[in-house]
TORKOL-4160 file (C-alpha; in steps of 0.2 Angstrom, whole numbers, padded with zeros to 4 digits, m for minus):
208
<pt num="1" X="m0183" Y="m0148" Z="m0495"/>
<pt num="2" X="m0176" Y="m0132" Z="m0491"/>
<pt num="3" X="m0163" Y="m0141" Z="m0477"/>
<pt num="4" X="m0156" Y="m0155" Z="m0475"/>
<pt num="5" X="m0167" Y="m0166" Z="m0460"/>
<pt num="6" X="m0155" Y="m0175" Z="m0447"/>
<pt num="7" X="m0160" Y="m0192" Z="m0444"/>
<pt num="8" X="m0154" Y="m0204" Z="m0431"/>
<pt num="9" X="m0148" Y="m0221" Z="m0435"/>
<pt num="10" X="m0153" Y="m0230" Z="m0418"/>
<pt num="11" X="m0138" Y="m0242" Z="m0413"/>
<pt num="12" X="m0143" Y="m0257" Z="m0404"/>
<pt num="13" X="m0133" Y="m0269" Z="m0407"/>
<pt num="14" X="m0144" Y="m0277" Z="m0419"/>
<pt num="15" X="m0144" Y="m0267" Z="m0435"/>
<pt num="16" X="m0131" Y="m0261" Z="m0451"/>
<pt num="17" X="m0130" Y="m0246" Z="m0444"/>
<pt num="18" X="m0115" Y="m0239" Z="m0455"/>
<pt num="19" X="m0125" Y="m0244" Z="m0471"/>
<pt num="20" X="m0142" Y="m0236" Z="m0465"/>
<pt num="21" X="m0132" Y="m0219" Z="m0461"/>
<pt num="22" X="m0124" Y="m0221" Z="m0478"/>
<pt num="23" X="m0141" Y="m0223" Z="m0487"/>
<pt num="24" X="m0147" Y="m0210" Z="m0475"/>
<pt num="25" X="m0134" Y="m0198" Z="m0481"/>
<pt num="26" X="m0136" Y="m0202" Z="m0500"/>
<pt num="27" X="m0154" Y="m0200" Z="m0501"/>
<pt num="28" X="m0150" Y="m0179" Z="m0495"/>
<pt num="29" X="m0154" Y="m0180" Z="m0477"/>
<pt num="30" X="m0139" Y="m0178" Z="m0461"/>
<pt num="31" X="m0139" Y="m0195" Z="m0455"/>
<pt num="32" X="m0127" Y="m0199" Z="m0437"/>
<pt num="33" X="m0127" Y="m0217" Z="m0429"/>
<pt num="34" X="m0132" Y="m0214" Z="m0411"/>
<pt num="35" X="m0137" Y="m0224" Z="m0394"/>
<pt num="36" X="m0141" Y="m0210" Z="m0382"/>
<pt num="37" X="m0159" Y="m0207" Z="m0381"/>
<pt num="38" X="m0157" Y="m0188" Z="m0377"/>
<pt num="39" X="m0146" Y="m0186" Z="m0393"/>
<pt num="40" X="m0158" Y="m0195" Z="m0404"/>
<pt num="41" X="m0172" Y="m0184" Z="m0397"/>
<pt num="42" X="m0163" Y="m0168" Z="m0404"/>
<pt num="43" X="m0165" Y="m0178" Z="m0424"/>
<pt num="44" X="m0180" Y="m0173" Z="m0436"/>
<pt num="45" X="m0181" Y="m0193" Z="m0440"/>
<pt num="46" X="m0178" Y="m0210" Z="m0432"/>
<pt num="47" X="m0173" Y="m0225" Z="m0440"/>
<pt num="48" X="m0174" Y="m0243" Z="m0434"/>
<pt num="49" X="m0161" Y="m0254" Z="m0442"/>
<pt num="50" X="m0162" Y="m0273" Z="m0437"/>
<pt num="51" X="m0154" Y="m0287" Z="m0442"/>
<pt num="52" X="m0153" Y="m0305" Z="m0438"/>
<pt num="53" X="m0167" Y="m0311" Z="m0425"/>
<pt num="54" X="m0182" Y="m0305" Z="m0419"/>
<pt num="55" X="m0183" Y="m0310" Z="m0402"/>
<pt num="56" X="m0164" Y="m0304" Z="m0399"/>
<pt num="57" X="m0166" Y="m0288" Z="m0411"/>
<pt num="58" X="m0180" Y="m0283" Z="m0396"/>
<pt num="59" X="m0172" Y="m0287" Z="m0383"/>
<pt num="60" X="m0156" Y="m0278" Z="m0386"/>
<pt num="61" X="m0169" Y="m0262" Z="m0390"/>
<pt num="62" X="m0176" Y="m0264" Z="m0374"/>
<pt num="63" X="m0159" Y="m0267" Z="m0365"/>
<pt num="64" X="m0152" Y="m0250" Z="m0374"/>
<pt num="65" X="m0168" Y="m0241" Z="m0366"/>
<pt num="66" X="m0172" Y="m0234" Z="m0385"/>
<pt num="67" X="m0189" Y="m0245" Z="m0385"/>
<pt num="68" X="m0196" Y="m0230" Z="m0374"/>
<pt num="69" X="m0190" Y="m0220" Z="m0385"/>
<pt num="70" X="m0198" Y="m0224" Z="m0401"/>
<pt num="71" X="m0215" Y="m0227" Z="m0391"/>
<pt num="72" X="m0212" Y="m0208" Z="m0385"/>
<pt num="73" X="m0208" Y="m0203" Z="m0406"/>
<pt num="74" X="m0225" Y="m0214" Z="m0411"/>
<pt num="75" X="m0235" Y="m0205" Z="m0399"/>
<pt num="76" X="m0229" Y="m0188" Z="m0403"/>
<pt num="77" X="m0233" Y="m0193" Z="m0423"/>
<pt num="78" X="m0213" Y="m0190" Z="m0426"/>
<pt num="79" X="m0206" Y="m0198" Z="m0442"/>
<pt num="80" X="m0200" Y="m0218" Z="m0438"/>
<pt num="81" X="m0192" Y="m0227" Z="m0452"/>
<pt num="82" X="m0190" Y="m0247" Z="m0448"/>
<pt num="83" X="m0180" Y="m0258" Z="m0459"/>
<pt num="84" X="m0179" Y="m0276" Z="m0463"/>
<pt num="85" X="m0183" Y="m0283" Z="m0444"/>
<pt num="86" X="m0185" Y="m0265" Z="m0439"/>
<pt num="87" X="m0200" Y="m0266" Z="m0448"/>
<pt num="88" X="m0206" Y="m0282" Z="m0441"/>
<pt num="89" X="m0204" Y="m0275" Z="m0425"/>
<pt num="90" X="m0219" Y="m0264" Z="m0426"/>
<pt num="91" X="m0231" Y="m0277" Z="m0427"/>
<pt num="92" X="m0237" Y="m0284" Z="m0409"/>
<pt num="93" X="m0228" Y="m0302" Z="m0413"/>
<pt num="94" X="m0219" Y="m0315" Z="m0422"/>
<pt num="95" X="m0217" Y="m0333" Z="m0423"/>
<pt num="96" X="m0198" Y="m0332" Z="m0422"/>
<pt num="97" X="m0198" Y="m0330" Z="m0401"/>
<pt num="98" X="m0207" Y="m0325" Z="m0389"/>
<pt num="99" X="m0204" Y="m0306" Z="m0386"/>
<pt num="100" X="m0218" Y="m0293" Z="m0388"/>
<pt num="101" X="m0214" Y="m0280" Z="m0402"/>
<pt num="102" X="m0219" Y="m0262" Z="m0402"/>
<pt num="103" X="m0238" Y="m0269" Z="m0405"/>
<pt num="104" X="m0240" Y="m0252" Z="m0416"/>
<pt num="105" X="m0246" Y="m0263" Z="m0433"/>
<pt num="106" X="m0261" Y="m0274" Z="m0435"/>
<pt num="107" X="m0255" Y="m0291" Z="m0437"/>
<pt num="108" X="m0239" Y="m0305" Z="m0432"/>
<pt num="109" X="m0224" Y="m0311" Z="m0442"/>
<pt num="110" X="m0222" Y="m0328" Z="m0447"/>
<pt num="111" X="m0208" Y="m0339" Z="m0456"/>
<pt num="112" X="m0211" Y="m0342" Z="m0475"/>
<pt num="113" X="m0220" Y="m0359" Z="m0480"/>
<pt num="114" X="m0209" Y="m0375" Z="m0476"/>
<pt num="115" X="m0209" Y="m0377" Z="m0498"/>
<pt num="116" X="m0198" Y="m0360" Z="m0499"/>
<pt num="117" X="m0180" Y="m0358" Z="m0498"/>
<pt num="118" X="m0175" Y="m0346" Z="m0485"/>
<pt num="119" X="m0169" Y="m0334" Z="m0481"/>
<pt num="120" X="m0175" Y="m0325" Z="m0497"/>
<pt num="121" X="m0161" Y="m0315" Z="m0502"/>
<pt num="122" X="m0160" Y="m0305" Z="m0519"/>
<pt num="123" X="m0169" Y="m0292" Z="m0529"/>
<pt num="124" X="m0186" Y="m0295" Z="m0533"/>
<pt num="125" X="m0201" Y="m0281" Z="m0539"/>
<pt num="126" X="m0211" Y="m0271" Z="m0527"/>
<pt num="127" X="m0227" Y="m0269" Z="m0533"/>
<pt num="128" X="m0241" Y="m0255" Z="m0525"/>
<pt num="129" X="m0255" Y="m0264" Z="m0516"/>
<pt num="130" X="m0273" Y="m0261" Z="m0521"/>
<pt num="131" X="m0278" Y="m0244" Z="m0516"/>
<pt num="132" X="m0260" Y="m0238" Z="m0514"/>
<pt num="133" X="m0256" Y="m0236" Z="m0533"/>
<pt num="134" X="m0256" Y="m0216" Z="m0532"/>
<pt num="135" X="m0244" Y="m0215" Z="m0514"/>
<pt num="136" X="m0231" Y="m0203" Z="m0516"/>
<pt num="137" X="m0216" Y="m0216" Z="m0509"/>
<pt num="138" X="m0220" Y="m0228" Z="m0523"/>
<pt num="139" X="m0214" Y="m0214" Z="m0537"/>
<pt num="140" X="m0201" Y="m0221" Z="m0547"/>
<pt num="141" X="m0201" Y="m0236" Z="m0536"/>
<pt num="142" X="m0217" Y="m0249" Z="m0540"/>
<pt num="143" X="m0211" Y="m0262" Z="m0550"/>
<pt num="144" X="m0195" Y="m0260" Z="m0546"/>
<pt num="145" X="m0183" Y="m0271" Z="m0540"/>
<pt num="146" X="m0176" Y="m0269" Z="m0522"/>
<pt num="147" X="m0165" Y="m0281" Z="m0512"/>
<pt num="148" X="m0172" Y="m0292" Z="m0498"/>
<pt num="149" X="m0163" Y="m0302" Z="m0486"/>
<pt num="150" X="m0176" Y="m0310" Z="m0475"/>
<pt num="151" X="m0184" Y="m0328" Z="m0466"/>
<pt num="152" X="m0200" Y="m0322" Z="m0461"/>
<pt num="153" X="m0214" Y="m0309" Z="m0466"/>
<pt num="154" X="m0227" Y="m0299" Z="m0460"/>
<pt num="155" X="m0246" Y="m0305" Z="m0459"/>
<pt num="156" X="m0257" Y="m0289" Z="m0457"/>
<pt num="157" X="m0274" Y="m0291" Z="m0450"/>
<pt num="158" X="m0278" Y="m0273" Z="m0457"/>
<pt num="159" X="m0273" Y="m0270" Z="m0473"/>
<pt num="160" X="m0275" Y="m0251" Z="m0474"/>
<pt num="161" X="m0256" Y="m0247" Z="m0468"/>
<pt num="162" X="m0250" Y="m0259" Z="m0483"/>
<pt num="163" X="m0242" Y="m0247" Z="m0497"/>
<pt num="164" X="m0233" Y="m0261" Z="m0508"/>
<pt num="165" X="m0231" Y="m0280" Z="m0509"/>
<pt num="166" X="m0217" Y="m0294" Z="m0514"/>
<pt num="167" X="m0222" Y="m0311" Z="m0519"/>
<pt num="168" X="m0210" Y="m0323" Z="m0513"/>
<pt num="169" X="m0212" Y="m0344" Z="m0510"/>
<pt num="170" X="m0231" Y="m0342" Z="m0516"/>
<pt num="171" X="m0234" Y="m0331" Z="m0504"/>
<pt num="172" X="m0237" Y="m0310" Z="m0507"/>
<pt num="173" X="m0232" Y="m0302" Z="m0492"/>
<pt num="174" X="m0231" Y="m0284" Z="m0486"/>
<pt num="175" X="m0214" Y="m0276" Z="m0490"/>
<pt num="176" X="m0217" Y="m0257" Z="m0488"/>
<pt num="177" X="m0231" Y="m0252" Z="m0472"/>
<pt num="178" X="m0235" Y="m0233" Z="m0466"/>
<pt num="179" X="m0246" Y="m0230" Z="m0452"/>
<pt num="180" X="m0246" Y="m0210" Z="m0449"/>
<pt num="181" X="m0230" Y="m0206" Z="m0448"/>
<pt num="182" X="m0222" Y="m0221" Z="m0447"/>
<pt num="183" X="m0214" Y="m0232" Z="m0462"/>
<pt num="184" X="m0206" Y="m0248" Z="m0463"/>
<pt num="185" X="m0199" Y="m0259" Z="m0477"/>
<pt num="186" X="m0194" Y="m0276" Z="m0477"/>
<pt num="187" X="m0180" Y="m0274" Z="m0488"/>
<pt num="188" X="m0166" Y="m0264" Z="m0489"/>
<pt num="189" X="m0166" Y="m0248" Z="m0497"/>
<pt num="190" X="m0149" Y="m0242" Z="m0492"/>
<pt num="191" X="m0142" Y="m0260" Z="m0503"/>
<pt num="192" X="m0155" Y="m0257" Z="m0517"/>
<pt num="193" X="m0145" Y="m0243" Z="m0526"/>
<pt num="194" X="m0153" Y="m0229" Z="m0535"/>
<pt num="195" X="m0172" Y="m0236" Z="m0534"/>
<pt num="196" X="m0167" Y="m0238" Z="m0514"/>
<pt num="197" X="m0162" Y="m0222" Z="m0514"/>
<pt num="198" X="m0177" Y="m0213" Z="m0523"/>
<pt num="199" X="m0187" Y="m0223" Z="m0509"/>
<pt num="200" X="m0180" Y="m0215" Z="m0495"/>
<pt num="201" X="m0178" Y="m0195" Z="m0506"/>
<pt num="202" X="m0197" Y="m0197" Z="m0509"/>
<pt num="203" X="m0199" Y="m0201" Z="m0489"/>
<pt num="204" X="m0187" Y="m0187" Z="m0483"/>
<pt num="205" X="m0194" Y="m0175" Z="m0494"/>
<pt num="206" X="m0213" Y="m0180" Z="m0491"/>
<pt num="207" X="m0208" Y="m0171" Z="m0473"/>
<pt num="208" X="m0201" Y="m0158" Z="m0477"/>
């Protein structure tokens, strides 16, 4: 990249916003924790932090007024990152509440199997999905381990925006999703270290 991008950390009141700016920062680009649409307008890059539960994480987005915001950035192809439940909230659902997510992704979210310890928290290995061995975010990540901290998981209808999977309580869930411009982990990547990192380098500079 020949400049550093800015990105906007949207604060909600549902995310870890000081640790995504941090990671933001450390992976090269200018990162600024904001909750004024106009402000996060003027960034290169959005990212949805989220954590804790998904009915409340969207309706705290929709009570900021951001939601019409990263419908308007989707539209317009602008970079979105989501993490952990910021990623869940691109799919339409999930079986933790009631509320209607951003409905970008094929698919729902459901809790693990009743025969898995949740929340699953701890590092375990991405690995690519089949026909997404060669994608340019999964260099020096895939078969790395990142750090999840997570209860539920996505269930794609469409697996063609899967880029990398986890298996976790017998099941092999989606934990790294693109559709056009838009990416989403399940883990974290700004509390997975130098791996997490490279994750979000090889996304920054992908735009640049």
């Amino acid at each position: 990249m020949t400049s550093r991008l800015r990105a906007a950390v949207l604060d909600y009141d549902a995310g870890n916003v000081r640790s995504a700016k941090r990671g933001f920062d450390a992976a090269g680009a200018d990162a600024e924790v904001v909750s004024d649409a106009a402000a996060a307008r003027a960034a290169d890059v959005l990212v949805i932090p989220g954590v804790g539960n998904f009915d409340s994480c969207m309706a705290q987005l929709r009570r900021s007024g951001l939601e019409d915001l990263i419908r308007e950035a989707i539209a317009a192809q602008r970079p979105v990152f989501g993490i952990c439940v910021g990623m869940q909230l691109l799919y339409a659902r999930s079986d933790e509440g009631e509320e209607p997510g951003l409905g970008l992704l094929p698919g729902h979210v459901e809790r693990f199997p009743a025969t898995a310890v949740v929340p699953h928290i701890g590092w375990d290995v991405v690995r690519a999905d089949a026909g997404a061995t060669q994608d340019p975010l999964l260099t020096g990540v895939a078969g790395e381990r990142l750090y999840f901290v997570h209860s539920y998981y996505a269930v794609p209808t469409d697996r063609q925006h899967v880029v990398a999977r986890t298996t976790y309580g017998g099941v092999a869930f989606p934990c790294l999703v693109r559709e056009g411009s838009v990416v989403g982990t399940q883990f974290h990547p700004e509390k997975s270290g130098p791996v997490g990192a490279r994750l979000l380098r090889n996304w920054l500079e992908s735009l640049g």
